[in-house]
C-alpha positions as CSV (number, residue, x, y, z in Angstrom):
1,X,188.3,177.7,241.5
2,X,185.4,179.9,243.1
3,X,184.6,182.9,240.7
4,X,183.6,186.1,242.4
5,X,183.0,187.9,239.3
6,X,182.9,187.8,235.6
7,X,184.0,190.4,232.9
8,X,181.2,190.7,230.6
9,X,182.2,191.7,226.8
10,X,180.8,193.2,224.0
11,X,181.3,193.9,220.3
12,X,178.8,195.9,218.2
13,X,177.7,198.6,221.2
14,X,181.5,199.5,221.2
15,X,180.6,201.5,217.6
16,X,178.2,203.5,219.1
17,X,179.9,206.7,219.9
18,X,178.4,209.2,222.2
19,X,174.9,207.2,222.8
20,X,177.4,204.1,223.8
21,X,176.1,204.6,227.2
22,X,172.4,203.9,226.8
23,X,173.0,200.7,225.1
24,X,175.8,199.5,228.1
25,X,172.8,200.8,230.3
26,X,170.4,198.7,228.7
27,X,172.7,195.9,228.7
28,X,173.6,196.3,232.2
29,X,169.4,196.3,232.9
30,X,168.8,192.9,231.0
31,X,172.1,191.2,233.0
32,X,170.8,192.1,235.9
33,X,166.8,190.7,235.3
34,X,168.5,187.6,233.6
35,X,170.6,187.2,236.8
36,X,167.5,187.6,239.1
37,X,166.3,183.8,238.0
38,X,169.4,182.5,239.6
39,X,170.2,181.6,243.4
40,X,172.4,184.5,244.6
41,X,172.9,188.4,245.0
42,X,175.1,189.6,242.0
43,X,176.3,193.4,242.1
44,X,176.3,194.4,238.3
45,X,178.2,197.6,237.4
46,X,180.0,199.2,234.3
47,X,183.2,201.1,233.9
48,X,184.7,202.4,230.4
49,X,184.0,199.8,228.0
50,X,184.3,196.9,230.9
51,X,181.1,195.5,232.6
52,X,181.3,193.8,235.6
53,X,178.9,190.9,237.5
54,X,180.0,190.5,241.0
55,X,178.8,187.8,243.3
56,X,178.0,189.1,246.6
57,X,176.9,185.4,248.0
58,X,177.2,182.1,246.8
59,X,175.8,181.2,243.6
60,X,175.3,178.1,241.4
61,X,178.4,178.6,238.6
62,X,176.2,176.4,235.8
63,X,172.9,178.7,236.4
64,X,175.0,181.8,236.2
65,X,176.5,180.9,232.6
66,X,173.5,179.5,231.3
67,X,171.5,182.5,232.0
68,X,174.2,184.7,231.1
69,X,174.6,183.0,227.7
70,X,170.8,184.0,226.6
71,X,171.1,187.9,227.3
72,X,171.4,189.7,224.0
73,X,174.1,191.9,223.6
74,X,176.7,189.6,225.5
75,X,179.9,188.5,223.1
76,X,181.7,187.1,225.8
77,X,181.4,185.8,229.6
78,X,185.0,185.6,231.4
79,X,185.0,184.3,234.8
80,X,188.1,186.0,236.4
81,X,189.8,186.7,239.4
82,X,189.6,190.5,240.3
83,X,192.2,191.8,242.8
84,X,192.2,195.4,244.7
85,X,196.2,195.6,245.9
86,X,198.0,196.3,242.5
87,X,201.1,195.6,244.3
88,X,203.7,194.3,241.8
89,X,204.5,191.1,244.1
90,X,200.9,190.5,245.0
91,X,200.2,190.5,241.5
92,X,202.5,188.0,240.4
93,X,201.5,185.1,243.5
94,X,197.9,186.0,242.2
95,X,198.7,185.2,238.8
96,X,200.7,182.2,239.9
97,X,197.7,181.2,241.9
98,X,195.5,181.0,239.6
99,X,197.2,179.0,237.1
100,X,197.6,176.5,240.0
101,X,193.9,176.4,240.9
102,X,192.4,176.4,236.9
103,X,194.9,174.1,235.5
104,X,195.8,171.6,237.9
105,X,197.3,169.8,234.4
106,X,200.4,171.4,234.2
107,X,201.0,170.4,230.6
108,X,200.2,172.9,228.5
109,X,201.3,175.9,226.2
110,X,200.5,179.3,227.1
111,X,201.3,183.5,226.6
112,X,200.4,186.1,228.8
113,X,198.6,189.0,227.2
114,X,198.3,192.3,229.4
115,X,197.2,195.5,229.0
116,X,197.5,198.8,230.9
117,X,194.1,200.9,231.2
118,X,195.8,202.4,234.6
119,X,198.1,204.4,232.6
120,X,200.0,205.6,236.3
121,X,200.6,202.0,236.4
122,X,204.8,201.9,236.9
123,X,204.6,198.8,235.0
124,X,203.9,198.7,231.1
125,X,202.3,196.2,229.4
126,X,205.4,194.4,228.0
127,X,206.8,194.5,231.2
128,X,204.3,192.7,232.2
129,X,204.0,190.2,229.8
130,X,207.7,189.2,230.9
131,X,207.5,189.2,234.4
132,X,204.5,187.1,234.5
133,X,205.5,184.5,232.1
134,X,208.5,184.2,233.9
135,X,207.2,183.8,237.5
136,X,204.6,181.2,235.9
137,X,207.3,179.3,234.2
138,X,209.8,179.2,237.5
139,X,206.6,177.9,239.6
140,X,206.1,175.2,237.0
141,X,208.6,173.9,234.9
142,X,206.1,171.9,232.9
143,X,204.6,174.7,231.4
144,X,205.7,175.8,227.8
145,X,205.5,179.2,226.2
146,X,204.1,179.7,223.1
147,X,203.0,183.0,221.4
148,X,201.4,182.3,218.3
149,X,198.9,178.8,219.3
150,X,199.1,178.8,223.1
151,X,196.7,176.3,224.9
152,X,196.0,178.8,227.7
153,X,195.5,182.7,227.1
154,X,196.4,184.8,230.7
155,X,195.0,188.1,230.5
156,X,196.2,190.7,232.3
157,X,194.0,193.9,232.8
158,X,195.5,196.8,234.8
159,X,192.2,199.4,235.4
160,X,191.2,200.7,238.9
161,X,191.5,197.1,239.6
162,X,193.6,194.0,237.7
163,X,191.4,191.3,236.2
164,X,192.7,188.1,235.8
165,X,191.3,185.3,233.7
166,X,192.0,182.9,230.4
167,X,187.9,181.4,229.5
168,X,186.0,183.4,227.6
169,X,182.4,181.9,226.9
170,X,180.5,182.6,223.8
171,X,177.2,184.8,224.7
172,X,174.5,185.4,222.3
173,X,175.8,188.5,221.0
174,X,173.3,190.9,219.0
175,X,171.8,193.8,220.5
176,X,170.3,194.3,224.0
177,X,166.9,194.7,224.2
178,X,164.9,197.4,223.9
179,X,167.2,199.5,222.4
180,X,165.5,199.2,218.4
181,X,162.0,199.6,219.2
182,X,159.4,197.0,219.4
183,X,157.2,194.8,217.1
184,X,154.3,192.4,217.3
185,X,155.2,189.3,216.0
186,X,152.4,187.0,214.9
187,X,153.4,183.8,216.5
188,X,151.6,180.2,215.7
189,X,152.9,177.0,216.8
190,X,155.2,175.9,213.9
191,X,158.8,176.8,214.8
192,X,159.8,179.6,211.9
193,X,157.4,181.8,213.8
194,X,159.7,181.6,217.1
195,X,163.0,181.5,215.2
196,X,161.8,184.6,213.2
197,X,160.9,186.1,216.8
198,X,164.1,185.3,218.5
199,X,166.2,186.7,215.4
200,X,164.5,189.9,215.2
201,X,164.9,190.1,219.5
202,X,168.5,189.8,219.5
203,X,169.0,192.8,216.9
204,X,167.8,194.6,220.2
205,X,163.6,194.7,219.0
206,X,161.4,194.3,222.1
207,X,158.8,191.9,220.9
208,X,154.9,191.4,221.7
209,X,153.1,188.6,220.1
210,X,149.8,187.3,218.6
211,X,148.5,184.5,218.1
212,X,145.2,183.6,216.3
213,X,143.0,181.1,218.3
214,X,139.6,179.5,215.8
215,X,138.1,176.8,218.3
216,X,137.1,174.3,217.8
217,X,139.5,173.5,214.3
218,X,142.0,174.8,216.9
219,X,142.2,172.9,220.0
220,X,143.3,173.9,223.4
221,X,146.4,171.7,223.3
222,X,147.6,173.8,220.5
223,X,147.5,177.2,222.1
224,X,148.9,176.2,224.7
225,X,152.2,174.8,222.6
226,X,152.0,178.8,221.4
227,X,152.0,179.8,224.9
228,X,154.8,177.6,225.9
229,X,156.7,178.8,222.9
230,X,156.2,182.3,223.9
231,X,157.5,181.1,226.8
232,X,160.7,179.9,225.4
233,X,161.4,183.0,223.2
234,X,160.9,185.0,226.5
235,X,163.4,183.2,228.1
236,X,166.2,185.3,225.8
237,X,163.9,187.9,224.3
238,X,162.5,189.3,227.8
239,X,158.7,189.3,229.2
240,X,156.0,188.9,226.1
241,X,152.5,190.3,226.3
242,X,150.7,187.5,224.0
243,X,147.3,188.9,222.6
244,X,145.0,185.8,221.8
245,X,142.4,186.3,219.1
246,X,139.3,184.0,218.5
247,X,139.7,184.2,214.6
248,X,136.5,181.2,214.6
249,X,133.7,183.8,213.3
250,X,136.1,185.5,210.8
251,X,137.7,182.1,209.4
252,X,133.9,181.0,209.2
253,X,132.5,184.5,207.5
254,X,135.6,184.3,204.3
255,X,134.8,180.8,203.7
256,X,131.3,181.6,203.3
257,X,132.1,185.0,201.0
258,X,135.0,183.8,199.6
259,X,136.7,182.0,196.7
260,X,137.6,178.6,198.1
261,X,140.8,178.6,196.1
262,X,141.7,182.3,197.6
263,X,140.8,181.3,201.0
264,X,144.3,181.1,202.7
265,X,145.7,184.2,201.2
266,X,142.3,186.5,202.4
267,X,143.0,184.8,205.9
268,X,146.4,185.7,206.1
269,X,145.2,189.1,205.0
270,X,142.9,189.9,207.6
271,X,145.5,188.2,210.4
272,X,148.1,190.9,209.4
273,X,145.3,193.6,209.1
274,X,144.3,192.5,213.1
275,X,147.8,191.7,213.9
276,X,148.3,195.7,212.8
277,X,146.0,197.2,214.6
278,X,146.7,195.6,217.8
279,X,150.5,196.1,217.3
280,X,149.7,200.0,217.0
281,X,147.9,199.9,219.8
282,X,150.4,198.7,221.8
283,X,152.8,201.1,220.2
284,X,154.9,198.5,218.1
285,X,156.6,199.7,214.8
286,X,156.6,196.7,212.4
287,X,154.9,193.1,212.2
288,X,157.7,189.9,212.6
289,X,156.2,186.7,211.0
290,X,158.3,183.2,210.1
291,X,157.0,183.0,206.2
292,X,158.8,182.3,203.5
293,X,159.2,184.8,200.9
294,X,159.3,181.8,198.2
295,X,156.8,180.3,200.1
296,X,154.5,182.9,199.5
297,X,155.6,183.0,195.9
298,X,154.7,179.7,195.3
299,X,151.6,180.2,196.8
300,X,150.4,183.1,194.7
301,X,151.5,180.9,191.5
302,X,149.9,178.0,191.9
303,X,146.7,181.0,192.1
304,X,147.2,182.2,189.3
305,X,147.3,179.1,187.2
């Protein structure tokens, strides 16, 4: 089977009320720049509660999913079938059609599950249920019903257009982003850094990042495993703006000045002091960072000893 299109779902942006729209908008806006890094011309629109990727060339299927799969705000991907002649007998050869071309192993279990968003549809949703389980089961007698644990889940959506499909792939779920503000997250190359990053990206936060460069106890092969992890987290957290900052003369100065025994703790200090005032420049709202709250409380124990 050749998809055309694919029914993108989501969860938490359904609770939005009347503002719903600007986060299906920003949604939309990250599908389509997530979709730009594949081969192919997708057409992305939305209609109530329903968004909608349609290719308008060919396209690589395994590129489409994977790059689907790391947009925020995405619950589920369903490749579908998506017909424009809601005739009653077109509908059922589509629906027989498809069950021919996705499971060419006939044995299997499997309920039809419509519903009726066209409500001048003349057929209701029941109706449909029956009719279509009934023209799949007289085209292949193999095939079993069964309501409560089928193998195979046929939906049926009736809207301007009927949707056909039965896989639903995970997405990433969360927020999309850019709709909770933005933060600086100070970013080294250990992984909680990134993690802490990409958690705070999908609850929707656009992220910048900073990372603190003190040649030559820091070498180049290091920053550049920060910039390739930048990289990474950009790949489902959008484009970052990485601010590197030669921290050499200040690491240098509080190990003069300092207490030896404080000198981590005044260091991390002045790296979220810095890390502040270039996040308000750059009009961020909070600082992300991968510590450890016991970490830290460990650290300021052993201190105080």
């Amino acid at each position: 089977m050749v998809y055309k299109s694919f029914l993108i779902k989501y969860a938490e942006i359904g609770t939005k009320g009347k503002n719903r729209y600007l986060f299906e908008d920003a949604l939309v806006k990250q599908i389509r720049h997530a979709l730009k890094e594949v081969d192919g011309v997708f057409k992305v629109t939305k209609e109530s509660g329903r968004i909608y990727a349609e290719a308008e060339s060919e396209y690589d299927y395994d590129d489409v999913i994977s790059a689907l799969k790391r947009v925020f705000g995405i619950v589920w991907i369903c490749p579908m079938v998506q017909i424009e002649n809601k005739d009653y007998e077109n509908l059922k050869k589509e629906v027989v059609s498809y069950m021919d071309e996705v499971y060419p192993d006939k044995n299997l279990t499997f309920k039809v599950y419509a519903r009726r968003g066209d409500k001048q549809y003349p057929h209701t949703s029941e109706q449909i249920n029956r009719d279509m389980g009934e023209v799949i089961l007289n085209a292949f007698p193999e095939i079993r019903v069964d309501v409560h644990h089928p193998d195979v889940l046929l939906s049926v959506e009736v809207r301007s257009k009927i949707n056909i499909y039965s896989l639903m792939i995970p997405g990433a779920g969360g927020m999309p982003i850019g709709t909770n503000g933005k933060a600086m997250l100070l970013l080294s190359g250990g992984i909680d850094s990134p993690v802490a990053g990409y958690m705070i990206a999908k609850r929707g936060v656009k992220i910048e990042a900073t990372y603190f460069h003190a040649p030559p106890y820091t070498s180049e092969r290091a920053k550049q495993k920060v910039v390739d992890l930048a990289k990474l987290v950009a790949r489902y957290a959008g484009p970052i703006a990485l601010h590197i900052v030669n921290f050499t003369d200040i690491q240098l100065y509080i190990y003069d000045k300092c207490p030896h025994e404080e000198l981590t703790i005044i260091m991390r200090r002045y790296m979220m002091k810095i890390a502040e005032r270039i996040a308000k420049e750059n009009g961020c709202i909070g600082l992300i960072t991968g510590e450890s709250i016991g970490r830290w409380h460990l650290r300021r124990s052993s201190l105080l000893k």
